[in-house]
C-alpha positions in Angstrom: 0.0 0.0 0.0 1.4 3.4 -0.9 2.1 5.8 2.0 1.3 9.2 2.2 3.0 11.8 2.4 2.4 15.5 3.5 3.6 18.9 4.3 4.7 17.9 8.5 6.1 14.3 7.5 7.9 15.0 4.2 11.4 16.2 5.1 11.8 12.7 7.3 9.8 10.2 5.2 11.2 11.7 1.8 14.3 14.2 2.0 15.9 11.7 3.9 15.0 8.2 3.2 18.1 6.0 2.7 16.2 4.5 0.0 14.7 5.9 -3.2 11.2 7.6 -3.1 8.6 7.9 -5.9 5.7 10.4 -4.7 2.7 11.1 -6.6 1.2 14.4 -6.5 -2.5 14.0 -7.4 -6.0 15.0 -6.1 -9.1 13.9 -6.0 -10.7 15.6 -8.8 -8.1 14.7 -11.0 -9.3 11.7 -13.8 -5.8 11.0 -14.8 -4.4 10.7 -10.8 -7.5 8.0 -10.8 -5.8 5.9 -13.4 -2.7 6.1 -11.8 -3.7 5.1 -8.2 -3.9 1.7 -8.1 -0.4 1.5 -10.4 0.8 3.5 -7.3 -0.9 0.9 -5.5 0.6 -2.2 -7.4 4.4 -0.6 -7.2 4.3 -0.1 -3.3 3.7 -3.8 -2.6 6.1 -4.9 -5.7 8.9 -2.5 -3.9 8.6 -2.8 -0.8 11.6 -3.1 1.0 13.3 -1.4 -2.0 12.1 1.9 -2.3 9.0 4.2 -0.4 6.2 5.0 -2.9 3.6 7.3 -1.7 1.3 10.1 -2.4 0.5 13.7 -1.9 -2.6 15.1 -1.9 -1.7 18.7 -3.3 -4.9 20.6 -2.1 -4.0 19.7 1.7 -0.3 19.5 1.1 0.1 22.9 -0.7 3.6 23.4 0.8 5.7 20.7 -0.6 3.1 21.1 -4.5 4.8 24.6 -4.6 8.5 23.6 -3.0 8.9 21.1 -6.0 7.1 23.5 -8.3 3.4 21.1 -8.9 1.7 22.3 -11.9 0.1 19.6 -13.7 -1.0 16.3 -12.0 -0.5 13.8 -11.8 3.1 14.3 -11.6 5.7 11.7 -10.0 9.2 12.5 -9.1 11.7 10.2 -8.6 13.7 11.2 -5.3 16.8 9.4 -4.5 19.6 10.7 -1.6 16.9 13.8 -1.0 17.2 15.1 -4.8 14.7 15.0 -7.4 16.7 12.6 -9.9 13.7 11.9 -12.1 10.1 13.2 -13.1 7.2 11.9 -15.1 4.1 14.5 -15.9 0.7 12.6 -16.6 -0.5 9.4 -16.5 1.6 6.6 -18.4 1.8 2.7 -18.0 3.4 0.9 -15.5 6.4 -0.3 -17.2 7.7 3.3 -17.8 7.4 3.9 -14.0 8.8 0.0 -13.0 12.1 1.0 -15.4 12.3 4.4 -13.4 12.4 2.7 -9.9 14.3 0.2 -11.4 17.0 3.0 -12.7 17.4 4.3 -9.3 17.8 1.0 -7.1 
């Protein structure tokens, strides 16, 4: 299950993990976060152990949306040693996020 992430918890959980992080800005109004969701979903449980994959809900997280510069959603960055090493805007399949994850373990 993916974790979630927010404005208080995001410097420990995230900035510094020892592992790589994938966090999904979305909200719930968004059609395209909806399709991505249970992909989310599917690559906590494949990773766990490996990497933290969570979410952000950028209406009750504005701080970290507009730290990391949020504009479209969804959007996934790809966060390993506390720096964004990797982003993907909009919804795409699962293999394209697997080979990110994958690049960064």
């Amino acid at each position: 299950m993916a974790l979630e992430f927010t404005d208080l918890n995001f410097e420990e959980e995230v900035l510094k993990s020892d592992k790589p992080v994938v966090v999904d800005f979305w909200a719930e109004w968004c059609g395209p976060c909806r399709m991505v969701a249970p992909i989310i979903s599917e690559l906590a449980d494949e990773y766990q152990g490996k990497a933290k994959i969570g979410k952000v809900d950028v209406d009750s997280n504005p701080g970290i949306s507009a730290r990391f510069g949020i504009r479209n959603i969804p959007t996934i960055l790809f966060i390993k040693n506390g720096e964004v090493a990797d982003k993907q805007v909009g919804a795409v399949p699962k293999s394209v996020l697997a080979s990110k994850i994958d690049a960064l373990l």
